[in-house]
C-alpha positions as CSV (number, residue, x, y, z in Angstrom):
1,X,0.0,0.0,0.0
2,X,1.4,3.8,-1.3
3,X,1.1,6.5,1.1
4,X,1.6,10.2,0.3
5,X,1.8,13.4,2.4
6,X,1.2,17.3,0.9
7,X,1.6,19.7,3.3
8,X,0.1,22.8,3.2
9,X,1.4,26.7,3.3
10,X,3.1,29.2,2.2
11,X,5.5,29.3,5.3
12,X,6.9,26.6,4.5
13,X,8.3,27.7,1.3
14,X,9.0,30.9,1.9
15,X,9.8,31.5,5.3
16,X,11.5,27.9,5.6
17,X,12.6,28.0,1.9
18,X,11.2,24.5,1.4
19,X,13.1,23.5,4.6
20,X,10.6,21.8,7.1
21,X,11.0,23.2,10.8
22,X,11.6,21.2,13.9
23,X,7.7,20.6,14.9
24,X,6.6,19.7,11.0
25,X,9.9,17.1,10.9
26,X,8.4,15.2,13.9
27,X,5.1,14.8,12.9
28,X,6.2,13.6,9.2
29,X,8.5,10.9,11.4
30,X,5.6,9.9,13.8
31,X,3.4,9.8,10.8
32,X,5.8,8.0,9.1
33,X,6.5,5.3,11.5
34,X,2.6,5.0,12.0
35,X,2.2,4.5,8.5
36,X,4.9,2.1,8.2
37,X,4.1,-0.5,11.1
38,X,0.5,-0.7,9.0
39,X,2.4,-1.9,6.4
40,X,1.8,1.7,3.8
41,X,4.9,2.8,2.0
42,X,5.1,6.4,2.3
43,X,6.2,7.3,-1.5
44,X,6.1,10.8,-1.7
45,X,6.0,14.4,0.5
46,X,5.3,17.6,-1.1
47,X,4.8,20.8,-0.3
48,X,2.6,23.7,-1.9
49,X,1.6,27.0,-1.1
50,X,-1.4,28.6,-0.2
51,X,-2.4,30.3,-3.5
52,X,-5.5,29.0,-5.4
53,X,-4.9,26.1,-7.8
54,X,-2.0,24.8,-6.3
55,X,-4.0,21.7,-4.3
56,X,-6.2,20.1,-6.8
57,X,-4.3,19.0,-9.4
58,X,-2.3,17.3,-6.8
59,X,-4.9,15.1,-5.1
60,X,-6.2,14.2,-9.2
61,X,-2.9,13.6,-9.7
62,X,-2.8,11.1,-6.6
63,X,-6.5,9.8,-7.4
64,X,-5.5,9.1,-11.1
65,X,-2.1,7.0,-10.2
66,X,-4.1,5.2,-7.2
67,X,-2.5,6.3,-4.3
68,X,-3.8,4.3,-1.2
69,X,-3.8,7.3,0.9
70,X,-3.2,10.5,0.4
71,X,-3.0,12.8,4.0
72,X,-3.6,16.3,3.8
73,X,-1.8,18.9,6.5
74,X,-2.6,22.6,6.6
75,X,-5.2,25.0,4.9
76,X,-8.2,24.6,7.6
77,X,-8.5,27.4,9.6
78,X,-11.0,30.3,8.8
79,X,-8.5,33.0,7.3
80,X,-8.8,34.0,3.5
81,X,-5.6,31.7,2.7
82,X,-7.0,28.9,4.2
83,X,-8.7,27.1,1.0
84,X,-8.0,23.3,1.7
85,X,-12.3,22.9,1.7
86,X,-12.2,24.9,-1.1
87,X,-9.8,22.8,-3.0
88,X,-11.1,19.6,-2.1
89,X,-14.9,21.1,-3.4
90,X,-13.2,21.3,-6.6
91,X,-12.0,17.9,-6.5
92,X,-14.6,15.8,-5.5
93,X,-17.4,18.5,-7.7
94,X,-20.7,18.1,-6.0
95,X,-20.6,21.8,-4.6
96,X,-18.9,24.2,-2.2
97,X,-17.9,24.5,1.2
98,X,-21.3,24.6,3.5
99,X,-21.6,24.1,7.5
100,X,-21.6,20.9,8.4
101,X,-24.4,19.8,11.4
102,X,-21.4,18.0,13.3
103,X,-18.5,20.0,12.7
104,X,-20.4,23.3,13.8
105,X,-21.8,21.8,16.9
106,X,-18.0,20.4,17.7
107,X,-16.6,23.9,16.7
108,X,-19.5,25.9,19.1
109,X,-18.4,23.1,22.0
110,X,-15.4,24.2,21.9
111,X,-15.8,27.5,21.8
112,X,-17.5,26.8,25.0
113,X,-15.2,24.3,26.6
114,X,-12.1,27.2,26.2
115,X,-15.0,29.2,27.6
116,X,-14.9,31.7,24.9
117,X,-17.7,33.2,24.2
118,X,-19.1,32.2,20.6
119,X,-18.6,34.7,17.9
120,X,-22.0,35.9,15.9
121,X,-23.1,33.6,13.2
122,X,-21.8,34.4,9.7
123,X,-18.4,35.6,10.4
124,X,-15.0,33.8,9.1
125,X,-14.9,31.4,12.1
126,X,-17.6,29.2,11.0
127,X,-15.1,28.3,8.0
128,X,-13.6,26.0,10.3
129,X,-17.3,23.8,10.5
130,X,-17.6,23.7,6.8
131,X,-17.5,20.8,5.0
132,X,-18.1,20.3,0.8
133,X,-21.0,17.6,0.1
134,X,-19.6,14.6,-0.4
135,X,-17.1,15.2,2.3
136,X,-17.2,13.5,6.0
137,X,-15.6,15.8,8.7
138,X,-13.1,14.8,11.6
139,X,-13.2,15.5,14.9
140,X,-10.4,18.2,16.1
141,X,-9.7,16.4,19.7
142,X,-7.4,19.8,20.4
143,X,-8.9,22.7,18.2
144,X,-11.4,24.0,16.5
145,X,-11.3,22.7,13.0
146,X,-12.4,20.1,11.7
147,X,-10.7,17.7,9.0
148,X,-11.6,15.9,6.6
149,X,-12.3,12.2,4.9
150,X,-13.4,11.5,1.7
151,X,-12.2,9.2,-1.2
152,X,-11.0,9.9,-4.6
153,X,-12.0,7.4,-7.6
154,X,-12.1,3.4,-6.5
155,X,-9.4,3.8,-3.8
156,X,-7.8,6.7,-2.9
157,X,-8.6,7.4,0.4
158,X,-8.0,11.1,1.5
159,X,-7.6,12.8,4.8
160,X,-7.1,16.4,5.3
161,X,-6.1,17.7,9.3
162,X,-4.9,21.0,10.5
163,X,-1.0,22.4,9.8
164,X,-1.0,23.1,13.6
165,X,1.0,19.9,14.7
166,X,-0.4,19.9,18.4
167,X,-3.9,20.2,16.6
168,X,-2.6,17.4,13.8
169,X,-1.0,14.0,15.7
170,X,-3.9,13.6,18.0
171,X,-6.6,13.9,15.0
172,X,-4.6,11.3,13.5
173,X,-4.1,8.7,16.1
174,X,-7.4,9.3,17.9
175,X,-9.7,9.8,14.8
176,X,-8.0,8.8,11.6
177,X,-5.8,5.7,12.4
178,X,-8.4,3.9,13.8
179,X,-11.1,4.7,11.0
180,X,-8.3,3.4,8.5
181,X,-7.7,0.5,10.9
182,X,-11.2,-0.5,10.9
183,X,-12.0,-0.5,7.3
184,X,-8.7,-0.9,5.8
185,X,-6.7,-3.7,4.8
186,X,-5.0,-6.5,7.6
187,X,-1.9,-5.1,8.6
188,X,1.1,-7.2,7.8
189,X,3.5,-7.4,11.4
190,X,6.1,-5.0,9.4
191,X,9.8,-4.6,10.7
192,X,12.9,-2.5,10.1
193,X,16.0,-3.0,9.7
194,X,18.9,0.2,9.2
195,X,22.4,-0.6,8.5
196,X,25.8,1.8,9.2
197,X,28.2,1.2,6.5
198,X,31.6,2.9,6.4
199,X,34.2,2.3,4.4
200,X,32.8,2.9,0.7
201,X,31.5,5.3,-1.3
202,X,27.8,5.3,-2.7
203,X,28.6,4.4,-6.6
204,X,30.0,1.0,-4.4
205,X,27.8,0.3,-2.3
206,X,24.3,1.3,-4.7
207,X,24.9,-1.1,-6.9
208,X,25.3,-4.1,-4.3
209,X,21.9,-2.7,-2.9
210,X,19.9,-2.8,-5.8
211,X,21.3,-6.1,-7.0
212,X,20.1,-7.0,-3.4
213,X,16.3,-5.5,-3.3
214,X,15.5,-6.5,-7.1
215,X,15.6,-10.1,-6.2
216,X,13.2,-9.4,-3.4
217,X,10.3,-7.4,-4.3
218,X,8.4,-7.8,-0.7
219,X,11.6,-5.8,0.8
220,X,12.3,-2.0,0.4
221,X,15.5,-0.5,0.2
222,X,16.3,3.0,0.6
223,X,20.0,4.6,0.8
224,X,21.1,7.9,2.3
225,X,24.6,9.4,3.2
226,X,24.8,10.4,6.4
227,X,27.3,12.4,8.5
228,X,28.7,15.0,6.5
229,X,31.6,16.9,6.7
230,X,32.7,19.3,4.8
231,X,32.0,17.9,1.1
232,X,32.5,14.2,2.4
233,X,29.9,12.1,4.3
234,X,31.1,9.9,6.9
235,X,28.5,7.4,6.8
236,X,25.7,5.5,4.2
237,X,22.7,4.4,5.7
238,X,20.6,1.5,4.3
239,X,17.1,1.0,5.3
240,X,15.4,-2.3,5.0
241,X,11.4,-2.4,5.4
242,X,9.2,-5.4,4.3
243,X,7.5,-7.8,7.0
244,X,9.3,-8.4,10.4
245,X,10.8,-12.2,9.7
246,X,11.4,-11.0,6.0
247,X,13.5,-7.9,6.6
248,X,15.1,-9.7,9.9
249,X,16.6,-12.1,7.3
250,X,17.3,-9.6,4.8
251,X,19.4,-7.8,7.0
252,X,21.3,-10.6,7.9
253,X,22.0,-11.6,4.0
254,X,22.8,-7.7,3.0
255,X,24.9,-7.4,5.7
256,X,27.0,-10.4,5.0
257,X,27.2,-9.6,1.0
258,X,28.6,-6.0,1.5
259,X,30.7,-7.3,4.0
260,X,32.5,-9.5,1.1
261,X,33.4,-6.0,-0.4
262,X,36.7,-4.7,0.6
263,X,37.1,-2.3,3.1
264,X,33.5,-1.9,4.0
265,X,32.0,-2.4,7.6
266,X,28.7,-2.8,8.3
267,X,26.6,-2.4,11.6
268,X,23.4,-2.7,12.3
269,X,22.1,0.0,13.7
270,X,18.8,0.0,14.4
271,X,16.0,-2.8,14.3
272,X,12.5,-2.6,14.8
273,X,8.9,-2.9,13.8
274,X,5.5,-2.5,16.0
């Protein structure tokens, strides 16, 4: 199963210059993991801006290639620039934004909860209860507004929560992990395994890797140099993913065939799975 992740705003382009900041990089790793031990393969993160347009044709883009899941971060609050509803009415095409009966009672709940007195009926806040037909919302368990679910075509399921991260992990372990867990697919008992090889460059080692991965197609294999200094990198990094038996095994096999290769030294570094 392919998992993707677009994220949402202009800050993070042009304040961060495309760099995500500290609180964004730990959700996309606790997403990640979650994703990960339910046997997904997260396949692509991309971020866009906040200008009209820019949305849509990625989630087609996702529906048309059959993405399994495509998750959503950003764009829901009730300012002008926040046009994630407005995107997704364009996308699914039964109609725009309009208050939703559950998402405005949550959002008037918690106005109350915060003990904050409710703001008159009409104004920009009651963007955050909207929700285009066609689309179910999500329960904010620490906010205001609500996300989304929907699905694109004959499988691409679609979840949209808010770009505040405090706001965004507990929607998706409290509300959307268990809604995919309960209508999804079994989950496989996935495992990881990460090997520290010094001792070679990449143009060595790559080709050893992909001999390796090609002859198992249930096993993933990813490769990044690590531990740079100056234009040199101390370290490459190979990740092993598949289920946990599987991958324990693979491990064991890469580890031994890269050991044959003069000079190199492998560890393993880190192994784990759910």
């Amino acid at each position: 199963m392919r998992a993707e992740i677009i994220l949402v705003g202009d800050e993070l382009l042009e304040d961060m210059h495309g760099a995500q900041p500290d609180y964004m990089s730990q959700l996309l790793e606790d997403m990640g993991t979650d994703l990960t031990q339910r046997g997904y393969v997260l396949g692509r993160v991309t971020a866009v801006g906040d200008a009209p347009g820019e949305l849509s044709p990625l989630m087609r883009d996702a529906g048309d290639r059959k993405v399994d899941l495509v998750v959503i971060v950003g764009g829901l609050g009730p300012t002008h620039d926040d046009r994630v509803r407005d995107e997704v009415a364009s996308v699914v095409g039964m109609g725009p934004p309009r208050p939703h009966p559950d998402a405005m009672r949550w959002l008037v709940q918690r106005y109350q909860r915060l003990g904050i007195d409710v703001p008159s009926p009409g104004g920009p806040w009651e963007r955050m209860g909207h929700c285009p037909p066609g689309v179910d919302p999500v329960r904010n368990p620490e906010g205001m507004a609500a996300g989304m679910s929907f699905q694109l075509g004959e499988g691409t399921e679609v979840r949209c929560l808010p770009g505040v991260t405090f706001e965004a992990l507990p929607m998706w372990r409290q509300q959307v992990l268990p809604d995919l867990d309960s209508h999804g697919r079994p989950s496989p008992d996935m495992g990881r395994v990460v090997l520290r090889i010094t001792g070679a460059r990449e143009g060595i080692v790559g080709p050893v890797v992909e001999e390796f991965a090609m002859a198992r197609p249930n096993i993933r294999a990813r490769i990044n140099l690590m531990e740079a200094k100056g234009n040199r990198f101390g370290s490459i990094r190979v990740t092993l993913t598949g289920d946990r038996d599987g991958v324990a095994e693979a491990g064991e096999q890469l580890s031994e065939m890269l050991s044959q290769v003069m000079g190199i030294k492998v560890e393993r570094e880190l192994e784990e799975g759910p």
